[in-house]
N, C-alpha and C positions, 0 to 999 in steps of 0.2 A: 377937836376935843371939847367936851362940853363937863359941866359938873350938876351935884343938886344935892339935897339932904336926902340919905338913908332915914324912913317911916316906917314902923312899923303897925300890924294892926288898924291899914286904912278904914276909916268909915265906911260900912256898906252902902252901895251906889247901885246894885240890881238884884232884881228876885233873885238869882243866880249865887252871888254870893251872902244872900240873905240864908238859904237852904242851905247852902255848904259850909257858913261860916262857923258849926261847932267842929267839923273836921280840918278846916281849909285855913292854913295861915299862910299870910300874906305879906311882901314886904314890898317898897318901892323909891323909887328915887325919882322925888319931888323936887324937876326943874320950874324955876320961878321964872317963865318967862315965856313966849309965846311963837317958839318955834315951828307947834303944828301950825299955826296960824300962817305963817310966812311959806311954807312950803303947802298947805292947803292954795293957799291962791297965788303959788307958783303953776302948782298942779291945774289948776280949775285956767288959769289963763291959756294953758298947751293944750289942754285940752277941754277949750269953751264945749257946754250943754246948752243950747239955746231951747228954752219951751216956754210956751205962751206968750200972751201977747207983750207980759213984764220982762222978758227976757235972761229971766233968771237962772245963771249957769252955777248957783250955789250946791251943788252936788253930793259936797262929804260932812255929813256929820264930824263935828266937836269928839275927840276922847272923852268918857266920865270921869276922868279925874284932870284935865288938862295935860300939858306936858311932863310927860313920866317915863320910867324904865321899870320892866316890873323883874325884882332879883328874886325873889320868893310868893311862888302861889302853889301851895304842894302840900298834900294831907301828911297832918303831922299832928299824931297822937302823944309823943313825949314833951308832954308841956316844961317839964322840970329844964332840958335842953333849948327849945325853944324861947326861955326867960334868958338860959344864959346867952342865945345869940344875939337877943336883942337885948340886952346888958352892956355886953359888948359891941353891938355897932349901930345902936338905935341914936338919930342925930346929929351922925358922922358926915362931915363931906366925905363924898365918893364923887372919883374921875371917872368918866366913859368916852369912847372913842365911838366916831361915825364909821360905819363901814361903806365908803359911798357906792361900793357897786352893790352893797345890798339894798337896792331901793326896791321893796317890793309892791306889788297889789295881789291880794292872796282873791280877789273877789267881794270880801266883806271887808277887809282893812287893807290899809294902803297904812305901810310901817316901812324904817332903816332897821337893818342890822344896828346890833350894836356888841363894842368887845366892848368888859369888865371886869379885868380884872380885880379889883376889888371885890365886886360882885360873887364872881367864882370864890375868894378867898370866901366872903360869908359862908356860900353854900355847901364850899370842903368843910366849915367848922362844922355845920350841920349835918355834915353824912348825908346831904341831899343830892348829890352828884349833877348831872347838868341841867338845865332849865328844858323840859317838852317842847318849848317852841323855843328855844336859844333866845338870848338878849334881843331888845328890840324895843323901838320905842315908836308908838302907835300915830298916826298919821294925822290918821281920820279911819270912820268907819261909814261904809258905804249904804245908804240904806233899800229898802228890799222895794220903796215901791212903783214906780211908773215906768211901762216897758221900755219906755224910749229912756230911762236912763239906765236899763238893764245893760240894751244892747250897746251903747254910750260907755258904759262901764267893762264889757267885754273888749272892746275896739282898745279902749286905754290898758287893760289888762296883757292883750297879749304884745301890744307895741313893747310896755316894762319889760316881758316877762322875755319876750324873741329879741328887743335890742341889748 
């Protein structure tokens, strides 16, 4: 079990949610603490990348917001509702649970499951029903360039994904 503060209205952190952010509300629970960190170089020691002559097996990209669970990213026109969700649970501790068999690598991120019920409860307030990619709190994300950590990243994908 882990905990963090309910945020609402995180700062935009990519073009992405820069374009969508007059539709696109956002909410998140901001763990203070550096959990990707520990399990990134869990991750990266099972499975060293050795390249070049520095030997650098630093492989996963940092999350942009650090350690987080994201409870609300979902187009949402009724602002007058949206004030009162985050009324009522902006700033709140919120509990979450590890799902440990949910350790995934989808190929671009390496996340855990995560249950919340808390989380759920906001998203019943909101008539938002369940999260597109279900709870989950982000790893690292993998990034796109050098082939030798393509096929590096495949090898570690399907070990996760077949053990």
């Amino acid at each position: 079990m882990s905990k963090g503060i309910l945020k609402f209205d995180p700062v935009n952190r990519t073009k992405k949610h820069n374009k969508q952010g007059v539709w696109k509300k956002s909410a998140l629970i901001e763990v203070q603490d550096d959990t990707y960190l520990y399990y990134q170089w869990l991750i990266q020691k099972r499975y060293p990348l050795i390249q070049g002559v520095l030997g650098n097996d630093n492989w996963i990209n940092p999350p942009l917001r650090g350690t987080h669970v994201t409870i609300i990213n979902d187009r949402m026109s009724d602002i007058d509702l949206w004030n009162k969700i985050k009324e009522k649970y902006h700033n709140k501790e919120i509990h979450f649970f590890y799902d440990w068999e949910g350790f995934r690598n989808n190929g671009k991120h390496i996340y855990f499951k995560v249950e919340c019920p808390m989380g759920q409860e906001v998203r019943d307030f909101g008539n938002l029903g369940d999260p597109y990619f279900g709870f989950h709190m982000t790893i690292g994300l993998i990034p796109k360039d050098a082939g030798i950590k393509i096929e590096h990243n495949l090898k570690v994908q399907k070990y996760m994904i077949d053990s």
